[in-house]
N, C-alpha and C positions, 0 to 999 in steps of 0.2 A: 446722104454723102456729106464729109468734113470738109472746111476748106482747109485744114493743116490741121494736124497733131496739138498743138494749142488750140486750135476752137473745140476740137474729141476731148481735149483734158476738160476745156470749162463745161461743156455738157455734164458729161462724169461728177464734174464739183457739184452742178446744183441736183445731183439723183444722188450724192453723196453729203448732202447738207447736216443730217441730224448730225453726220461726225463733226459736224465743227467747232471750234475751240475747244472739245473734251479733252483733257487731258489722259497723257498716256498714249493720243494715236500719234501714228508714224506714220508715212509716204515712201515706199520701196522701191522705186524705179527700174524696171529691167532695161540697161542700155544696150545699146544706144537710145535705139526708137521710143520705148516708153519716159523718156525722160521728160521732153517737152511735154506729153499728156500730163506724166505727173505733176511736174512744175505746174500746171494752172489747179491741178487738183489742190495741191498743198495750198497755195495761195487762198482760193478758193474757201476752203478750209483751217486758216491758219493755224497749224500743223507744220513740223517739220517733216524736209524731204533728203531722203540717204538713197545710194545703189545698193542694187544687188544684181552683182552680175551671174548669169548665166551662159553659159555656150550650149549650142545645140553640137551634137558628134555626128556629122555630115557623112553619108555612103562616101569612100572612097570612089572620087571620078564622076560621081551625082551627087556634088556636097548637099543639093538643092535639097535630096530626101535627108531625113532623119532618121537615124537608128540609136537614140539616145540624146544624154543632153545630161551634162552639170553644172552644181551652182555648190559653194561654199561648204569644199568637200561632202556632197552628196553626189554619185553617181548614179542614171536610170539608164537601163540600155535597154534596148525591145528585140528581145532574144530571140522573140518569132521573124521578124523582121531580117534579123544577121544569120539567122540560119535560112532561113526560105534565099535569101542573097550568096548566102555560101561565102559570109563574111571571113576569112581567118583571125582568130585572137591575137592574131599579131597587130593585125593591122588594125582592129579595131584599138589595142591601146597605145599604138603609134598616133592615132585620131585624137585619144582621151589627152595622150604626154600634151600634143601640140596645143590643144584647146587649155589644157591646165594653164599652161606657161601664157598663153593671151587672158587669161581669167585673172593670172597674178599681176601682167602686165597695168590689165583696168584697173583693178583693185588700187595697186600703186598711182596712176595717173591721176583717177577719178578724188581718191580720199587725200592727197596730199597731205600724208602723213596721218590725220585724223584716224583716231579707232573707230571701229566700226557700234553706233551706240546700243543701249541696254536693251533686246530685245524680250526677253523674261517676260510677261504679264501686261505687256503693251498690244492694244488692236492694232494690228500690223494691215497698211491697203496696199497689195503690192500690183503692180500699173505696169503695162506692157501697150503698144499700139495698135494691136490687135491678136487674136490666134486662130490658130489651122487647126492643127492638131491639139494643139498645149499640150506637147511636151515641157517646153521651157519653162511653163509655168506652175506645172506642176511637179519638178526638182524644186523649184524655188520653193512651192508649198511646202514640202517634206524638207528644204534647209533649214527653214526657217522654225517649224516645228520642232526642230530638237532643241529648240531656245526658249520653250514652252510660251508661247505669247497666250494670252487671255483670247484673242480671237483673230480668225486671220481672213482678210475680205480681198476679193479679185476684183479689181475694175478695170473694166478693156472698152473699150470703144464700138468694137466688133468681132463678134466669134460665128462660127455655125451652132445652132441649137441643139446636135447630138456632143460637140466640146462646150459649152456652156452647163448642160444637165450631168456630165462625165464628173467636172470640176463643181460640182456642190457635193458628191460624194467626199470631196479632199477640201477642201475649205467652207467657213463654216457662214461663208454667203457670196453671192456673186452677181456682179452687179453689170451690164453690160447694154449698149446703149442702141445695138443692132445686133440682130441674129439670122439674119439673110440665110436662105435654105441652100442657097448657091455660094458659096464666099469667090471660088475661079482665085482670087488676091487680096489680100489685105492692101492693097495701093491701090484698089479698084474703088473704094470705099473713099474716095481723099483727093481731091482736085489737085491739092499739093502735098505729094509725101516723096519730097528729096531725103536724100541722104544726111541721116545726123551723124555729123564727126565729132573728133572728142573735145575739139575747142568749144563747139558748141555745148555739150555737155559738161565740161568744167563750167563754162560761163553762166551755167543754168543754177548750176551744182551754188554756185556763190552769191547770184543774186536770190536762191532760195534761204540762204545761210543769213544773209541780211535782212531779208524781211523779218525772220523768224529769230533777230534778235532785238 
């Protein structure tokens, strides 16, 4: 068990040591939640740290399931899922409209103005606070891949071992620091895992921007 999201990220850093100061790597943060892990990763690492947002596309009325999830114009939807549900395509991109429009929302909040940097040929760690499923993480893997990076590595804190061995098929390592046969919650894993809000993730976002200059 973590005592927060910052102790899971400094774990991660020292199982993610050889990346340090190479140039070229990046720190991906899926916020909210992964931001704090990432922040002590980057650190850790001295490395710069950027978002990537993703939205998961919640069942209508059981947001809690997943029937998809985008990140930076990629959409993945789990077709078995919407039809065994008896989804209509209406409402599945009533789902997609709303999550777009909070995806641009971050985007705008989190980067204050900043473009998004050169992802081309960079070992890209993209850092989340945990996964279930990995959906989210794996839109993210396939966003980021059309920006052809040189290599792209998952570090999470805690996954299940059948989403852990899923996601080395799609990235090309994966790094993970528990794989509990039972996950029941990623908040089950964390003595403290409050809520990150986006004051907190700006404030992340800028004390990472300073160290790392």
């Amino acid at each position: 068990m973590f005592a927060d999201r910052r102790a899971a990220g400094a774990v991660l850093g020292r199982k993610l040591r050889s990346y340090a100061k190479r140039p070229g790597v990046l720190v991906l943060a899926l916020p909210r939640g992964g931001v704090p892990v990432a922040f002590e990763i980057a650190r850790a690492l001295h490395t710069p740290l950027e978002v990537l947002p993703v939205r998961k596309l919640g069942v209508p009325g059981h947001e809690e399931l997943a029937m998809g999830a985008i990140a930076a114009g990629v959409t993945m939807l789990n077709t078995e899922a919407i039809e065994r549900l008896g989804i209509p395509q209406e409402a599945v991109a009533a789902v997609a409209a709303r999550e777009e429009r909070e995806l641009e929302r971050r985007e705008r909040s989190y980067r204050d103005d900043r473009p998004m940097p050169q992802l081309g040929g960079r070992t890209l760690i993209l850092v989340d606070d945990g996964l279930a499923t990995g959906a989210s993480m794996r839109v993210a893997i396939r966003a980021v891949r059309h920006h052809a990076p040189a290599r792209v590595i998952v570090a999470v804190p805690v996954a299940p071992p059948d989403t852990v061995h899923s996601l080395k098929t799609e990235a090309d390592e994966v790094v993970c620091a528990l794989t509990p046969a039972q996950l029941l919650s990623i908040g089950r894993w964390y003595k403290s895992f409050d809520q990150v809000d986006d004051t907190e993730v700006r404030e992340l976002l800028a004390m990472a921007e300073r160290h790392s200059t």
